[in-house]
C-alpha positions as CSV (number, residue, x, y, z in Angstrom):
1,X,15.5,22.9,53.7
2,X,15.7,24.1,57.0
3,X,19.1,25.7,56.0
4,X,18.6,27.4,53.2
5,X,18.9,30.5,54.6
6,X,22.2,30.1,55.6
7,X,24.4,33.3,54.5
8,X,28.2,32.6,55.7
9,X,31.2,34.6,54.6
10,X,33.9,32.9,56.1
11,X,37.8,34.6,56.6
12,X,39.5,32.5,53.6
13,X,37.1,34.2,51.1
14,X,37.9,37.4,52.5
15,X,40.9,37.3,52.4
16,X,41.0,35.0,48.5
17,X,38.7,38.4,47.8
18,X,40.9,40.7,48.8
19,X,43.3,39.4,46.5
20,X,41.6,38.7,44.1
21,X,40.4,42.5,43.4
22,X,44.0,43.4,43.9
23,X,44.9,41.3,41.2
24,X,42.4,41.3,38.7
25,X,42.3,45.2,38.4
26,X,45.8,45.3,38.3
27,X,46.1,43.1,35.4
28,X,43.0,43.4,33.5
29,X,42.3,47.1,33.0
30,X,39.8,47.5,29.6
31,X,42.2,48.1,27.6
32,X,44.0,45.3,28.1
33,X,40.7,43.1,27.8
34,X,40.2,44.8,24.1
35,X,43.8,44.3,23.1
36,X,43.1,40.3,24.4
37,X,39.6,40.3,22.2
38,X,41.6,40.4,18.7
39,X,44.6,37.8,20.4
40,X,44.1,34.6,19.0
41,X,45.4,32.9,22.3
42,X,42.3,35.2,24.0
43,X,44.5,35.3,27.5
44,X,47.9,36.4,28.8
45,X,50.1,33.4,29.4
46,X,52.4,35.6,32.3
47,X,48.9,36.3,33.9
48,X,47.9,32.6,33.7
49,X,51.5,31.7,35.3
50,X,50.3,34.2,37.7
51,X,47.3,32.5,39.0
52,X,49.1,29.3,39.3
53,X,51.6,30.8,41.4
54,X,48.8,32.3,43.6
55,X,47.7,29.2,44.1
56,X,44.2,29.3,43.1
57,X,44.2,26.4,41.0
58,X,44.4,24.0,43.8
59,X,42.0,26.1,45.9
60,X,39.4,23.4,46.0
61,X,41.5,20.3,45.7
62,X,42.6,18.6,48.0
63,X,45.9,18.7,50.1
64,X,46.0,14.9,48.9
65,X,46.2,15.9,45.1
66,X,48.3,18.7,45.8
67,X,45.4,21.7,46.7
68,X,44.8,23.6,49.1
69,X,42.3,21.5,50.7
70,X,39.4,24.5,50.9
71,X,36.1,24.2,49.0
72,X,34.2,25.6,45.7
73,X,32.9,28.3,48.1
74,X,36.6,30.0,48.4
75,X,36.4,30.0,44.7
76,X,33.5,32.0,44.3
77,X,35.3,35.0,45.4
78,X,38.0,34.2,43.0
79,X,35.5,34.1,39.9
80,X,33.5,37.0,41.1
81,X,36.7,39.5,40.2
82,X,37.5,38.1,37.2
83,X,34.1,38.9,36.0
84,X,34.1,42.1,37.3
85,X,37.3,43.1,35.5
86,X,37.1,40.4,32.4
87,X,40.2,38.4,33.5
88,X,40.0,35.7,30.7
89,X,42.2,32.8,31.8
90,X,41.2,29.2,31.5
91,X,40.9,29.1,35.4
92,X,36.9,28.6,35.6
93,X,37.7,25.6,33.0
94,X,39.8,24.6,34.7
95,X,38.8,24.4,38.1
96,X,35.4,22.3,36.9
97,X,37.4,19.6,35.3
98,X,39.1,19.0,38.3
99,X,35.8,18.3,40.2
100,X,34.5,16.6,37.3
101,X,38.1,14.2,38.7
102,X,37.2,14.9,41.7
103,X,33.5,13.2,41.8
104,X,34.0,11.1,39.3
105,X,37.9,9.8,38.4
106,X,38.9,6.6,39.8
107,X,41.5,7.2,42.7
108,X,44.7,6.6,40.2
109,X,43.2,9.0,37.6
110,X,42.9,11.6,40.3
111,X,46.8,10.9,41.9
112,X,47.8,11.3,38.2
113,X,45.8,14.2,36.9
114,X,44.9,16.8,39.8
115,X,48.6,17.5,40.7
116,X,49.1,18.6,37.2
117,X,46.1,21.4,37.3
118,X,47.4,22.4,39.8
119,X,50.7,23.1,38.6
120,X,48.8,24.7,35.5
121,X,48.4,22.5,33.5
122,X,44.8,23.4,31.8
123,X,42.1,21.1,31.0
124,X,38.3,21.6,30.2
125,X,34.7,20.0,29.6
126,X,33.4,19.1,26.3
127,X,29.3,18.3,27.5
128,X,27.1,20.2,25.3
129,X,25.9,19.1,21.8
130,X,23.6,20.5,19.4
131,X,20.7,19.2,20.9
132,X,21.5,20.1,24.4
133,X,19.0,21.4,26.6
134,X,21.2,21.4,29.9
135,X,20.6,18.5,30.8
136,X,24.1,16.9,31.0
137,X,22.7,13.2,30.9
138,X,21.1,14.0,26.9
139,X,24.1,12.6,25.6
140,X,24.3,11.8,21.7
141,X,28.2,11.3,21.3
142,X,29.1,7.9,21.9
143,X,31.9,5.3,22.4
144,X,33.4,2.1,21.6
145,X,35.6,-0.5,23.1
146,X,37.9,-1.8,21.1
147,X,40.0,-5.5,21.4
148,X,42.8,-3.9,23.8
149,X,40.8,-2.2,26.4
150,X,40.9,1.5,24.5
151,X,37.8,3.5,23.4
152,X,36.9,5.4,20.2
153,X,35.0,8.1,20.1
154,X,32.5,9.4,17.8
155,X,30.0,12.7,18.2
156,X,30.3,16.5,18.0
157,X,30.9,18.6,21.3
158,X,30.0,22.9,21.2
159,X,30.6,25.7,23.5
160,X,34.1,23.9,24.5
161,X,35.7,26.8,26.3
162,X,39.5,27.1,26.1
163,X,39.6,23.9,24.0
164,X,42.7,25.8,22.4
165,X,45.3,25.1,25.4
166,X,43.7,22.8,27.0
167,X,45.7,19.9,28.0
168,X,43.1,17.4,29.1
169,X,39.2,17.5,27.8
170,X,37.0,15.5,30.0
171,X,33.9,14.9,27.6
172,X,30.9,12.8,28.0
173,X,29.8,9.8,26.1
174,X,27.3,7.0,26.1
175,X,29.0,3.7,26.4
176,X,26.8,0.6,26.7
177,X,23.7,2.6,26.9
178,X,24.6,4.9,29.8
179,X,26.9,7.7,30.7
180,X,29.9,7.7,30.7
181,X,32.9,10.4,31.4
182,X,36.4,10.2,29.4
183,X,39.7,11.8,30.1
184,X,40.9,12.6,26.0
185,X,44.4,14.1,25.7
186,X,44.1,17.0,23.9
187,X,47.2,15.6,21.5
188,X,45.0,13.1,20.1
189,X,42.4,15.2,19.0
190,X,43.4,16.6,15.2
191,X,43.6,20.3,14.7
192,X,41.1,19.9,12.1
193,X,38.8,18.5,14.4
194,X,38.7,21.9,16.9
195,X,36.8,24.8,14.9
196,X,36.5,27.9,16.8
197,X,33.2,29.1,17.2
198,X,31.9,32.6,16.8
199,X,30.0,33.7,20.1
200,X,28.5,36.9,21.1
201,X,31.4,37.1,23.8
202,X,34.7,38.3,22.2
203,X,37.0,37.9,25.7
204,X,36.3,34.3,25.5
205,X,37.4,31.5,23.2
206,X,35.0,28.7,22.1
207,X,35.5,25.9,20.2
208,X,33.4,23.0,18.2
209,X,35.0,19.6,18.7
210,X,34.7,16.9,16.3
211,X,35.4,13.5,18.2
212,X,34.7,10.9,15.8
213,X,37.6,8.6,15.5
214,X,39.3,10.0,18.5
215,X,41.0,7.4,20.7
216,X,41.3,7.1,24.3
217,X,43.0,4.6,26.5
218,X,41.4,2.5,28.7
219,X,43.1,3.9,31.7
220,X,41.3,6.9,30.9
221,X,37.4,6.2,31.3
222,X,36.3,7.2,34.2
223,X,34.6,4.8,36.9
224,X,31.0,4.7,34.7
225,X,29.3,4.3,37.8
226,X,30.1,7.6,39.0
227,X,29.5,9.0,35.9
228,X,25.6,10.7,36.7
229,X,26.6,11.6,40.1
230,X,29.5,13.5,38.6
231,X,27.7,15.4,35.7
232,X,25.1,16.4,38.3
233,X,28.1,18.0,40.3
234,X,29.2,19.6,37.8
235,X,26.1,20.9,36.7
236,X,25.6,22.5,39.7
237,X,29.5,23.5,40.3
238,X,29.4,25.4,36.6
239,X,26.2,27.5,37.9
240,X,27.7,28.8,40.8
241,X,30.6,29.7,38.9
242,X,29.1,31.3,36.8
243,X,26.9,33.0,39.1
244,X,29.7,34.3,40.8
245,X,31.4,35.7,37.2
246,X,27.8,37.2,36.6
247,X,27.7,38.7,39.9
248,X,31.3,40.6,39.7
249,X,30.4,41.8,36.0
250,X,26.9,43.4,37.3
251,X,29.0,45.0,39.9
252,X,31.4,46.9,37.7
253,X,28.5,47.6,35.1
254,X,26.8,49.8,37.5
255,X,30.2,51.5,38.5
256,X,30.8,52.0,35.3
257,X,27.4,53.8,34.7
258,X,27.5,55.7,37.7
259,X,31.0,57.1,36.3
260,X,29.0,58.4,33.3
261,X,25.8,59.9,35.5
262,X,28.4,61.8,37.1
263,X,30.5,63.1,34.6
264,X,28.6,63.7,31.3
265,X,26.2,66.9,31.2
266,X,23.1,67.6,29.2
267,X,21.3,70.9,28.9
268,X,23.7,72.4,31.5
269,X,23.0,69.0,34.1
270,X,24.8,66.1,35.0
271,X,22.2,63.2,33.2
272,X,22.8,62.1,37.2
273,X,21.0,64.6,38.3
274,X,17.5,62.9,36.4
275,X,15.2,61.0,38.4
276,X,14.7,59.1,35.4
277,X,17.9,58.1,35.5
278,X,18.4,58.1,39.2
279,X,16.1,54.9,40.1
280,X,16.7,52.8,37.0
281,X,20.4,52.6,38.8
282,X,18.9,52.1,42.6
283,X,17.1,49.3,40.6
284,X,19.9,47.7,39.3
285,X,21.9,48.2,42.6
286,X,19.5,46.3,45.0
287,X,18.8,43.5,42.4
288,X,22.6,43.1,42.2
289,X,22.5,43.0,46.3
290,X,20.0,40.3,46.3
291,X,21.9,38.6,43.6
292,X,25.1,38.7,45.3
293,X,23.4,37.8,48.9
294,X,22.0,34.5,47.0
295,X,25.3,34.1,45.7
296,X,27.3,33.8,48.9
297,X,24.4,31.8,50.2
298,X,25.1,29.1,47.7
299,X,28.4,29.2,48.1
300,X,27.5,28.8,51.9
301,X,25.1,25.9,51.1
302,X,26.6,24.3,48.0
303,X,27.8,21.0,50.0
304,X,24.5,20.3,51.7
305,X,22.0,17.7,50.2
306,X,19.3,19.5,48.6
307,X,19.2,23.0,50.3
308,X,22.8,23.2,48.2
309,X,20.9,22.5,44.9
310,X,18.2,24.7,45.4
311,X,20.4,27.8,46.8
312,X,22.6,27.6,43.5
313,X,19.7,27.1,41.0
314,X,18.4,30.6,42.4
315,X,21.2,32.0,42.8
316,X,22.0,31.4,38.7
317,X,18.8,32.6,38.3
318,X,19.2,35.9,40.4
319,X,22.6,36.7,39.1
320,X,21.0,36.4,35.2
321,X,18.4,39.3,36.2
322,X,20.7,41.5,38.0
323,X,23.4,40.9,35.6
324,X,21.1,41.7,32.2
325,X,19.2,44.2,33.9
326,X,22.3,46.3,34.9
327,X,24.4,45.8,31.7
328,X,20.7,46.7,29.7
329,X,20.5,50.1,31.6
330,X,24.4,51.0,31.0
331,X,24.0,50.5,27.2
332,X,20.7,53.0,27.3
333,X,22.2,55.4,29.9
334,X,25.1,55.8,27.4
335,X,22.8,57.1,25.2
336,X,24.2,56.9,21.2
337,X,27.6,56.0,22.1
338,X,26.1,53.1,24.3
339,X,25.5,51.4,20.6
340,X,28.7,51.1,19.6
341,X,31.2,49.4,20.3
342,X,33.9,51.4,21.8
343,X,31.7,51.7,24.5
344,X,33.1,49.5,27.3
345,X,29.3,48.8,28.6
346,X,28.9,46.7,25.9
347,X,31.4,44.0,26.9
348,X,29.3,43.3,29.7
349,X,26.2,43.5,27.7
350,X,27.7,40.4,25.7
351,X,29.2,38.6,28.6
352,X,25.6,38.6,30.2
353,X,24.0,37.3,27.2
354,X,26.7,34.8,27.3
355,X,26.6,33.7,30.8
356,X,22.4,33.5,30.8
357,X,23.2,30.9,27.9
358,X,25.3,28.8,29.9
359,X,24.7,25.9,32.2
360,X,21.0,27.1,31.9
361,X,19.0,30.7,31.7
362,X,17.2,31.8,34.4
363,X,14.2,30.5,33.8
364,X,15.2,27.1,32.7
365,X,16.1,27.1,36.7
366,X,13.1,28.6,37.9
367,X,11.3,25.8,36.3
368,X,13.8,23.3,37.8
369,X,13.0,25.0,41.1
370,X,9.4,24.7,41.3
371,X,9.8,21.1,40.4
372,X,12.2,20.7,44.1
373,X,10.0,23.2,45.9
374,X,7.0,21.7,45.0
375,X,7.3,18.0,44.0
376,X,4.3,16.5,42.0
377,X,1.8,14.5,44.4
């Protein structure tokens, strides 16, 4: 507890920042994002190719597997600028499947699958179900052993992102009454099977899974004893994440507002000039500081026991203010044209609504706080 306070910003995520807003601005400008929103792939493949180039992929893998060797908290930067320009490549999806590997693959599993993310080959989780409530370990899909070591599958996974190119979906199951993670090759799972699913986000692709029948070798379940230590990872690993994305989209919301305040005029005034419109914006800039200040502090924290937890679940929860808050005000600042949907505040509108809904809102993780911060006597 005593370091939870800790606030570090270290060289290799300024320097993964500045090239990651080089980058992302560069090849994600809003039109682009609107031409990707009616693409049935939902991303650029050459961009994708990009990223794997850059290296980013193996950013928090290790040098053993083929990484970098760094840690989540150089990706954070990473995520943060594709929020705040929209980038949509499976790269997020990516990059939590391989710690999924990472804290919960047996030592063969990880020499034989990390070295191909890294190389770009994508891969995603399938965790939530229709009854899902966050918690990772509510599991309702289940498996079977069969006679020659293999597995079948049966149970419906939602809010699969990037299910479409994945190569590898690691999904959880309940084998023998407890959790348990599998590695499915996307090839075995029939087209038919994968429904995409309409969200309020249009840059993102989300898909409805239907694993019943669905084999998977025995090679590829996971060590089962690892299984709840590795779902609370990546619990936590898919917050900060997302925090991060949250954090860069709030950022370009506002300078996308303060564009307008400056520019459009009413009764012979830029609206800018308003104090009614003036603090709304001051609002949303300090709550996106604080946000972004929690942010870094979890990213900081996110390998210590406990302090990590608790600077991640507030940082989730201060990014889903900011984030909501900012992209609300840009929609009303807009004033009629706000409403519809060639304006560009609205993307960010939906990607906040979005993000709040995954890995749990704001106050799910409040509530999840006060239950670390003050344990029952």
């Amino acid at each position: 507890m005593q370091n939870l306070g800790r606030l570090g910003f270290s060289e290799e995520q300024a320097d993964l920042l500045d090239v990651a807003a080089n980058f992302c601005a560069q090849r994600s400008p809003v039109q682009r994002v609107r031409a990707l929103m009616t693409d049935e792939l939902g991303h650029d493949p050459g961009v994708w190719r990009e990223t794997v180039d850059l290296g980013w992929l193996g950013v928090a893998i290790p040098e053993a597997y083929g990484g970098v060797g760094l840690s989540l908290a150089e990706v954070v930067p990473i995520a943060e600028q594709m929020g705040r320009r929209l980038l949509t490549v499976p790269f997020v999806s990516s990059t939590l499947a391989a710690q999924a590997l990472l804290k919960g693959a047996s030592e063969d599993q990880k020499q034989r699958i990390l070295p191909l993310i890294v190389s770009g080959s994508p891969a995603t989780l399938a965790l939530a179900e229709a009854e899902s409530d966050w918690d990772l370990e509510a599991i309702a899909s289940t498996a079977m052993r069969l006679p020659d070591g293999g597995l079948t599958l049966s149970g419906v996974k939602r809010l699969t992102v990037d299910a479409h190119v994945a190569e590898r979906i690691i999904t959880s199951v309940m084998l023998d009454g407890s959790p348990a993670l599998v590695i499915v090759d996307a090839a075995d799972i029939p087209a038919a099977a994968r429904r995409r699913e309409t969200i309020i986000d249009e840059t993102r692709r989300s898909f409805e899974i239907d694993l019943t029948g669905v084999p998977v070798a025995g090679a590829n379940l996971m060590p089962q004893e690892l299984a709840r230590h590795a779902l609370h990872h990546i619990h936590l690993a898919a917050n900060l994440l997302t925090a991060a994305e949250m954090c860069g989209g709030a950022q370009a919301v506002i300078d996308t507002t303060l564009d307008y305040l400056k520019t459009r005029k009413q009764f012979g005034q830029l609206i800018g000039s308003y104090q009614a419109l003036k603090h709304p914006i001051v609002d949303a800039y300090v709550r996106y500081e604080q946000a972004r200040s929690h942010l870094y502090s979890a990213a900081h924290n996110f390998s210590d026991q406990g302090a990590g937890e608790i600077a991640t679940r507030m940082a989730k929860a201060e990014a889903d203010a900011a984030f909501s808050f900012a992209s609300d005000r840009a929609i009303q600042f807009h004033g009629g044209f706000g409403f519809t949907y060639d304006c560009d505040a609205q993307l960010y509108r939906r990607r906040a609504i979005w993000s709040a809904a995954q890995h749990g809102d704001a106050t799910y993780h409040k509530r999840r706080l006060a239950e670390l911060l003050l344990p029952a006597p």
